[in-house]
N, C-alpha and C positions, 0 to 999 in steps of 0.2 A: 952809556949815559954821558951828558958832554954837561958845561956848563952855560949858561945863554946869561950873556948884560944887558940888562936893564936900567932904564933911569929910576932914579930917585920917587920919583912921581907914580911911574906906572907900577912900580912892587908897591907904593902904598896903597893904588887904584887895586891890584893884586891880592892884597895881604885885605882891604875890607870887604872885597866883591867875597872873599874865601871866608872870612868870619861869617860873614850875613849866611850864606849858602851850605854852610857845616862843611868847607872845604877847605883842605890845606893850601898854602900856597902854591905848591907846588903842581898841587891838584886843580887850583883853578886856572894858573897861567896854561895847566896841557889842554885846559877846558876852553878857554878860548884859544888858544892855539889849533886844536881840530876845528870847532865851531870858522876861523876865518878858513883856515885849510879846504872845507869842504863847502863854504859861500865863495870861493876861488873858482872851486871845481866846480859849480853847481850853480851858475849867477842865475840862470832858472826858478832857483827852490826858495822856499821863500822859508822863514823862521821854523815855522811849524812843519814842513816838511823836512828840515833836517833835523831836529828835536825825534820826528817819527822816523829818520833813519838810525839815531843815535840808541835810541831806545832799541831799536831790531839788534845794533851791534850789542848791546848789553844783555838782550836776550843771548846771544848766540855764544858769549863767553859765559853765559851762566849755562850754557849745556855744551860746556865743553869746547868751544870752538871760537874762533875771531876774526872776524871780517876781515879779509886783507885789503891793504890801498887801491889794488884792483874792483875790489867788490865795493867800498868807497868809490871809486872814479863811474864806476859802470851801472851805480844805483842811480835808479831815475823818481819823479814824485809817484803817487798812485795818482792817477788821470782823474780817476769817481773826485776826490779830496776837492779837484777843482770846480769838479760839477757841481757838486753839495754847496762850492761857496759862491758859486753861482746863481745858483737856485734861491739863495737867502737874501738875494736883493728883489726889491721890488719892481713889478715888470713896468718895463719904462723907465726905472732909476737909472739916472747917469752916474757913475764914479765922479767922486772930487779930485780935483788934484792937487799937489802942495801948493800954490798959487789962490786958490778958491780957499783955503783953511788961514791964508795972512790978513 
């Protein structure tokens, strides 16, 4: 276990995101630290599919075992997830894009 500096600013950003969420600080800066870690690894995956790998990793230490950074690196989205939100657009609806929402 090492020590990591931070500004002023982002332990405070740190220390409320960790109050709101019943997390210690400690707890929330590792929580975003995996969270960018694996949107690095994964420019792919979108919010909710890393939330649904985070979740498998917490399965797998609750029965004993822990995902390694290999199994991190080599996890992919589930494909259906994409299709399902596929499916919930309306046929012919075009996507917006940030541009269309200013």
């Amino acid at each position: 276990m090492g020590i990591v500096k931070i500004s002023d600013q982002m332990h405070d950003n740190v220390r409320i995101a960790g109050s709101a969420l019943n997390r210690s600080i400690n707890a929330q800066a590792e929580h975003w630290m995996l969270l960018g870690m694996l949107s690095e690894l994964h420019p792919e995956m979108n919010q909710a599919e890393i939330s649904r790998l985070l979740v498998r990793d917490q399965l797998a230490r609750e029965h004993g075992g822990v995902l390694s950074i290999r199994e991190l690196i080599d996890a992919r989205p589930n494909p259906a997830s994409k299709e399902k939100t596929r499916e919930k657009a309306a046929p012919g609806a075009r996507r917006k894009t940030g541009k269309e929402y200013a």
